[in-house]
N, C-alpha and C positions, 0 to 999 in steps of 0.2 A: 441563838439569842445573843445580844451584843448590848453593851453602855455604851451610848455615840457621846460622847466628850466635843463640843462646839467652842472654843473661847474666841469671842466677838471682842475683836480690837476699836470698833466704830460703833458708839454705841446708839449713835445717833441712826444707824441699821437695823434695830432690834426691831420694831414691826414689818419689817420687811423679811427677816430674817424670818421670822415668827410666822407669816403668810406663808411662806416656803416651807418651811415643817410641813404645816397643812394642807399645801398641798403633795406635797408627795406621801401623805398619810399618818404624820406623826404627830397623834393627838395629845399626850401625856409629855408633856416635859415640866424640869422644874429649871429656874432662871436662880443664879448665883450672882452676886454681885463680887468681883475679884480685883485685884492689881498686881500688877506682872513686876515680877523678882527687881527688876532693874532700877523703876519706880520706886519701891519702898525704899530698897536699901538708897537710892540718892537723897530722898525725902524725911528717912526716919534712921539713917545713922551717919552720923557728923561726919565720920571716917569717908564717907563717898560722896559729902555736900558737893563737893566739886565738879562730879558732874552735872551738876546740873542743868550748865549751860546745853549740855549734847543731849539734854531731857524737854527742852523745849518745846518742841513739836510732839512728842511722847503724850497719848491719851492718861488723862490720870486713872480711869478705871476703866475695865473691861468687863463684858458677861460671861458669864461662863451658864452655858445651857447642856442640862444632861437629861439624857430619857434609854429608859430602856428598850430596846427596840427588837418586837418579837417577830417579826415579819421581816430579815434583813435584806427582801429583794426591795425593799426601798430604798436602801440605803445612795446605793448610785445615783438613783434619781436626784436625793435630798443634796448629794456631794455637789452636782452640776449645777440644782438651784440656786445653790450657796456661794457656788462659785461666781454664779453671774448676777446675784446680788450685791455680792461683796468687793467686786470689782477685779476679780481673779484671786483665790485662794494663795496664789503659788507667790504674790506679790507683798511681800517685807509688810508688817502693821496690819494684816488685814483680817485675818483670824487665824484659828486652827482647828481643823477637823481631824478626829481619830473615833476610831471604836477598839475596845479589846473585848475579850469573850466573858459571857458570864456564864457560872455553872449552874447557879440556882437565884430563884427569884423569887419570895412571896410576896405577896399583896396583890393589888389588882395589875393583871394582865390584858390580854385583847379583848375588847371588847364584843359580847355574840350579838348576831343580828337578830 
């Protein structure tokens, strides 16, 4: 069992992102609304106003989508969906994909048929 941590740099990708879950099987997730370290602190402490100018192009908010994911031969799949949604993961601004492990989980799990 694994927490797949998504954070979506283009938010303007989020149905799309979201069809990709789906299809690679990931029914359950929940959507965070977030803003990345660099953004706030230029934004909300005087001390780094200065950059701002190098924040120009910088999305103001990002998503962050998390789901626990009980079934992790999905995972691969969902990585390449995202990849090719997103217009290459590995590409500056585009998101970030991780999973770490979980030991325990209550509430609802996989669904039976």
């Amino acid at each position: 069992m694994k927490l797949l941590v998504f954070i979506l740099n283009k938010e303007e990708l989020l149905p799309n992102v979201l069809s990709a879950f789906l299809e690679a099987g990931v029914n359950d997730a929940t959507i965070l609304d977030s803003v990345g370290m660099g953004r706030f602190l230029t934004y909300e402490i005087p001390l780094f106003a200065g950059f701002r100018d190098l924040m120009q192009d910088a999305k103001p908010r990002n998503k962050t989508i998390i789901s626990v994911i009980h079934d992790e031969s999905v995972l691969p799949h969902l990585k390449k969906l995202l990849d090719r949604v997103c217009g290459g993961l590995s590409t500056p601004g585009t998101g970030i994909f991780f999973t770490v492990p979980v030991d325990d989980c209550v509430g609802p799990g996989p669904r039976e048929e």
